[in-house]
C-alpha positions, 0 to 999 in steps of 0.5 A: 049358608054353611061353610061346606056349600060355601067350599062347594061353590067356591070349588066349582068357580076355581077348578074350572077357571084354573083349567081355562087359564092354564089352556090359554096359558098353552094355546098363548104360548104356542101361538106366539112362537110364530107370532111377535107382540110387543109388551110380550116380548118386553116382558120376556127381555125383563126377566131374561137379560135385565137384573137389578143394580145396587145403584137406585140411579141406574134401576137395573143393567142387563145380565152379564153372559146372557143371551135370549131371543126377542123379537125373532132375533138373538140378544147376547151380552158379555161379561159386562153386560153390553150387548157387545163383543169382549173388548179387554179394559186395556186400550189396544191402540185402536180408536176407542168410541162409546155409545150411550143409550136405551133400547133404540142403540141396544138394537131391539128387534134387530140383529147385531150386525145390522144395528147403527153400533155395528154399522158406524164400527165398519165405518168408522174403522175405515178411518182408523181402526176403531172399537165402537163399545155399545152400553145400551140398555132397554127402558133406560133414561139420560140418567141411568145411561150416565151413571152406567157409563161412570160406572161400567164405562169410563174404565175403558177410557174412551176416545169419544163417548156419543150419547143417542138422545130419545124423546123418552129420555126425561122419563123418571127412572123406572120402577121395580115391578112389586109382581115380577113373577107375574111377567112369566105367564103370557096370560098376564102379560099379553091380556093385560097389554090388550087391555091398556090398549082398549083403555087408552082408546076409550079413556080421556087419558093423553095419548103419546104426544101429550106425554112426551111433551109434559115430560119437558114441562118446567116443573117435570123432575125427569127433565130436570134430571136429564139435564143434571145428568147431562151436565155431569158427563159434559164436566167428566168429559172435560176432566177425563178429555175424552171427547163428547157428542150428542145425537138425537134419535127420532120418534118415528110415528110422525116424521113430517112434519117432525112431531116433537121439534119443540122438544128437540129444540129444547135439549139442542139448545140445553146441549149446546149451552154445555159446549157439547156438538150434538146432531139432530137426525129427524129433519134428515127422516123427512119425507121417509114413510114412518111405518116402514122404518119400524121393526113390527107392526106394534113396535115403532123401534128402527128396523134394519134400514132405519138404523142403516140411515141413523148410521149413514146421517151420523158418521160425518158427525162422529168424525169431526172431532178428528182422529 
């Protein structure tokens, strides 16, 4: 076959299926300005607020000043990227409460004032007057948040540091993506989820449950890190003497009976071997109906009402250790 046939052919395959791709890029970007999915909007919220940090313990940190809107809610960040209002570095005579944790403390999918941060805030205020400094970042694990924390947190010399423990948390440090561009097109991004989707389904690969519990195998470097990590903020905490707690934050697909109870008991009784309180809140989601606690449909991160309960369970917890 001679070279023009073989451009003639090759012409006629990728002029019309570069038309149908930029259609369907269109029509995606149009339908999904009303309608919200997951992998999508996770997508956006890489390439938006998240940017790479120098630190291979910590992977990436959001955007300092940025602001977009996921999951039909606004996220903005300050100056130094927590999704927070300004505090100044120099303690201002209030209490002063840090929360460590990823997507779940961040808030995703709800907006700020109904976040469990913004909630223990005014609670806690009612106390004493108190700043609560959110550092939560989405996709991080026990690891990155330590090390954000030493490094964008101890400055502000916190009264009380409360680390929000997720069953993911032993996940290794994420990897950058080697095709980061390619997360701008919802082409890529929405087909590709579906596509995962239908794998998994039809695959023999392990589904959550199975995942989440080989995360805590003896052998699993991201536990093993977990708890490296865990015991450098205990050791920080005591030098420092501010005071430390642990609370662990509930898998909301199956609430009862509890579906990772081995799991939590495993980083209970690691935490408490550091001397560190920590609280278990998923026996208190007992008899709670999972999906309605979840922000969409395809997202089981807390929605407004789960992080008003993760707020109401939590405030005793986060008092005891005095004024």
């Amino acid at each position: 076959m001679s070279l023009r046939k073989l451009a003639e052919i090759a012409f006629l395959v990728v002029v019309p299926l570069a038309i149908f791709l930029l259609l369907t890029e269109v029509v995606l970007r149009v339908y999904l300005r009303n309608h919200i999915f997951y992998d999508v909007e996770m997508s956006r919220y890489a390439l938006a607020l998240k940017i790479d940090s120098p630190d291979p313990r910590i992977g990436h940190h959001h955007r300092p000043g940025a602001e977009a809107r996921l999951m039909g809610v606004t996220i903005r960040t300050n100056a130094d990227g927590f999704r927070d209002d300004e505090y100044p570095v120099a303690r201002t005579g209030s209490r002063r409460v840090m929360f460590l944790g990823d997507s779940l403390t961040l808030g995703w999918g709800v907006e700020k004032e109904a976040t469990f941060e913004h909630r223990l805030e005014q609670q806690l205020s009612r106390e004493r007057p108190t700043e609560v400094i959110n550092l939560g970042v989405g996709n991080y694990n026990t690891t990155q948040e330590v090390y954000l924390f030493l490094e964008k947190g101890l400055r502000y010399r916190p009264d009380q540091v409360v680390l929000f423990y997720f069953i993911n948390d032993a996940e290794p440090v994420p990897q950058r993506s080697r095709f980061p561009g390619l997360g701008r097109t919802r082409v890529v991004t929405f087909f590709w989820s579906r596509i995962k989707a239908l794998i998994s389904q039809l695959s023999d690969a392990p589904g959550y449950r199975e995942f989440y519990s080989a995360l805590y195998s003896e052998d699993s470097p991201g536990w093993a890190r977990s708890r490296e990590s865990l015991t450098l903020l205990s050791e920080v905490a005591r030098a420092e003497g501010f005071d430390l707690r642990v609370v662990l934050l509930p898998e909301l697909h199956q609430l009862d009976p509890y579906a990772f109870e081995r799991e939590h008991a495993m980083v209970r009784d690691f935490v408490r071997a550091l001397g560190v309180p920590v609280l278990d809140l998923a026996p208190a989601f007992r008899g709670e109906d999972p999906q309605s606690l979840w922000v969409s449909l395809d997202d089981a991160h807390p929605n407004a009402r789960a992080h008003g309960l993760i707020a109401d369970y939590t405030r005793d917890f986060l008092l005891e250790s005095g004024p």
